[in-house]
N, C-alpha and C positions, 0 to 999 in steps of 0.2 A: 508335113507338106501342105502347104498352101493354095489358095485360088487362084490362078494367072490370067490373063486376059486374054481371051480366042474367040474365035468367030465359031471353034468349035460345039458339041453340048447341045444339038438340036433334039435331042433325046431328052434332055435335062440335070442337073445337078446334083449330084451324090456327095454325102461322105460314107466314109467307109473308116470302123472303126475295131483295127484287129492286130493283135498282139502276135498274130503267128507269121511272120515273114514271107514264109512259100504260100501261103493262101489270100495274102492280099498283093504279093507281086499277078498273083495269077488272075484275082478279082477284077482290083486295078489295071492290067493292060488289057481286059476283055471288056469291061466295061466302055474301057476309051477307045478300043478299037471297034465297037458299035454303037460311037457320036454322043456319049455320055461326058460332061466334065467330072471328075474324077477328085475330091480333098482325102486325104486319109490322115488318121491317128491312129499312130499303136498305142497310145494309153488312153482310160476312161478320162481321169482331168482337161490332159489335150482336145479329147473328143465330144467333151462336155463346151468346153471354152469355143472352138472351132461350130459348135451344133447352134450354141448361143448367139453368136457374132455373126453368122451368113444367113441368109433365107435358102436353105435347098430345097430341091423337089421331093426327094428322101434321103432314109439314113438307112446304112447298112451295120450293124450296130451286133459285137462278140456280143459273149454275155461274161467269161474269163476274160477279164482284161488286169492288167497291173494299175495302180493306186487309186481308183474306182472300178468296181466291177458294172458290167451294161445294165444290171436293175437298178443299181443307186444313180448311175448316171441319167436312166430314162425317167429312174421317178422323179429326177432333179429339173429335168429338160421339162418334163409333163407339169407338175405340179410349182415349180418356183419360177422358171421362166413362162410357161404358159402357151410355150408353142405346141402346133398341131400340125408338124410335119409328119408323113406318115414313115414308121419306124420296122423294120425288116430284122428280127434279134435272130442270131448264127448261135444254136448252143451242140455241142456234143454230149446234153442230157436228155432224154426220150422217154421222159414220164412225167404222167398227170401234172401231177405236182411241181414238177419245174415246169413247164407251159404255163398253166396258170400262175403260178409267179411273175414272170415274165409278161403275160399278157394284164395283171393287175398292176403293172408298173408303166402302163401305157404302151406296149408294144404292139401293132397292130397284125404282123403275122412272124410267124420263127418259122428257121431251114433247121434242120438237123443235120450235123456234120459227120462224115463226109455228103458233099451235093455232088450234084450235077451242074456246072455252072449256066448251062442254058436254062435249068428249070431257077437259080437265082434270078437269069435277068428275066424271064417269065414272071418273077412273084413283082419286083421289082416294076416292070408295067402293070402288072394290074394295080397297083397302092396307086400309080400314077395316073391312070385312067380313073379310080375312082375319084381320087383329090381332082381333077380338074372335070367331076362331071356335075359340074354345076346346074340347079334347077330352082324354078321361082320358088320365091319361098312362100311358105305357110305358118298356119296357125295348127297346129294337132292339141288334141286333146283327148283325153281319156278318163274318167273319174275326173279327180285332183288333178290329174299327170298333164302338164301340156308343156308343148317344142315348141319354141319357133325355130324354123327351117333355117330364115333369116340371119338372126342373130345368133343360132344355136345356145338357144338359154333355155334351160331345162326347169324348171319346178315342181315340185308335188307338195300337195297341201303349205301352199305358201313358200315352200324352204327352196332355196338353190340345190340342185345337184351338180355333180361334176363326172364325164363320163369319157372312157377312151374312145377313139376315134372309130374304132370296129363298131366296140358296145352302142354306140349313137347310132351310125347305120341301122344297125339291128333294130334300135327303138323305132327309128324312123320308119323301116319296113313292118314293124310288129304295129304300130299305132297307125299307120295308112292303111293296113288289112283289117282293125278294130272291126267287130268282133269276129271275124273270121278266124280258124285257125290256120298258119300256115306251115306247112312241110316242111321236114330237116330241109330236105334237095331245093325249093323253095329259095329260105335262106342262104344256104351254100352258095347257091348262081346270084341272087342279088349280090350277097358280099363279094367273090372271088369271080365270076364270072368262070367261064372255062376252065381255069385252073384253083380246081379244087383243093384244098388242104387235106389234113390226114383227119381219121377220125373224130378226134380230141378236140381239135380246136372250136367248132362252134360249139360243143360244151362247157369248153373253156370258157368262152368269151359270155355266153348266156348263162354264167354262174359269174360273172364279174359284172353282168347288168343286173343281174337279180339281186344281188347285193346292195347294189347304188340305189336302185327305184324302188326295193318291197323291204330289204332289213331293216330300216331305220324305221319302218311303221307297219301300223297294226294289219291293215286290210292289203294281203297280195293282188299285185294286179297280172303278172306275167305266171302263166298257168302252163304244165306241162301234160298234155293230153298222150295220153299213155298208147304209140302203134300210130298217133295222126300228127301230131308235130307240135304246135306253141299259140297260144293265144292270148293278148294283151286286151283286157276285159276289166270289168265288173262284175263280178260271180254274186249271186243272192248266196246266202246264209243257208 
């Protein structure tokens, strides 16, 4: 299915990529009956091609799909094409383990199936409220580590990083509180606002930044303060 031309979509532009028929007949006419334009693929290729070629507001993105599954396609979407649309992964797996998969493949948050379709389009505005909550941009620094808010160009000790769209929020929240620590609950409401996720995920996602900004080098800077929450510093020796 393709893009059509409407006056409709004051909500903004979806795809939707799902190989199970009763679940994106049901997706799709809920979405469009609450002023969303609506594209769908039932296969990863379709969905990769279609992700690449449109500018949407988001994606709504299986993780079982037929002849690309949703993490090769999002790592394909994230890391070859280079877009930063925010990405919504539907998996019927509910451990550690596959979340963090998922969310190191660039996805920005996952439903676990079966949903509630109200709390889908719940997750679905919040990705959309954060992508269009634009703010002047800065200069962060931390150690080595600095953002520009700007151009989202990330560095440490000279080198480029490359970061999901969550994990960046987080940086940016953790390097504006610099040296402060700040709170699980904290984070939660900066990222998600009102609609919280489930345990895992800011674990997830603060073990896919910890990765990008501290593995590749000697001196950690994102610290886990043990009962008080996270603190992105320069710790003495």
């Amino acid at each position: 299915m393709t893009r059509e031309s409407t006056e409709s979509g004051k909500q903004g532009s979806l795809l939707l990529v799902e190989d199970h028929r009763d679940i994106a007949e049901m997706v799709h006419a809920y979405l469009e009956s609450r002023g969303y334009v609506v594209d769908y693929a039932a296969d990863g290729i379709t969905g990769l091609h279609l992700a690449v070629s449109n500018d949407y507001d988001a994606i709504i993105l299986d993780l079982m799909l037929p002849g690309m599954d949703g993490v090769a396609l999002c790592r394909k979407f994230r890391d070859e094409a280079r877009k930063d649309t925010p990405v919504l992964m539907l998996t019927a797996r509910d451990t550690l383990d596959d979340k963090i998969h998922g969310l190191d493949a660039g996805a920005d948050d996952y439903l676990v199936k079966p949903f509630a379709i109200q709390e889908l389009e719940a997750r679905v505005r919040a990705m959309l409220r954060r992508r269009r909550g634009e703010v002047a941009p800065e200069l962060l620094k931390v150690g080595d580590l600095t953002l520009d808010t700007g151009t989202l160009t990330i560095q440490r000790a000279g080198k480029s990083l490359s970061l999901t769209p969550i994990a960046l929020r987080l940086l940016i929240a953790l390097m504006r509180a610099s040296p402060r620590v700040v709170s699980r609950q904290e984070l939660e409401r900066e990222i998600w606002g009102d609609v919280l996720p489930d345990s895992d995920t800011l674990r997830s996602h603060l073990y896919t930044l910890r990765k990008a900004i501290d593995k590749p080098f000697d001196r950690p800077l994102l610290h886990t303060i043990p009962s008080l929450g996270y603190r992105l510093a320069v710790e003495d020796d």
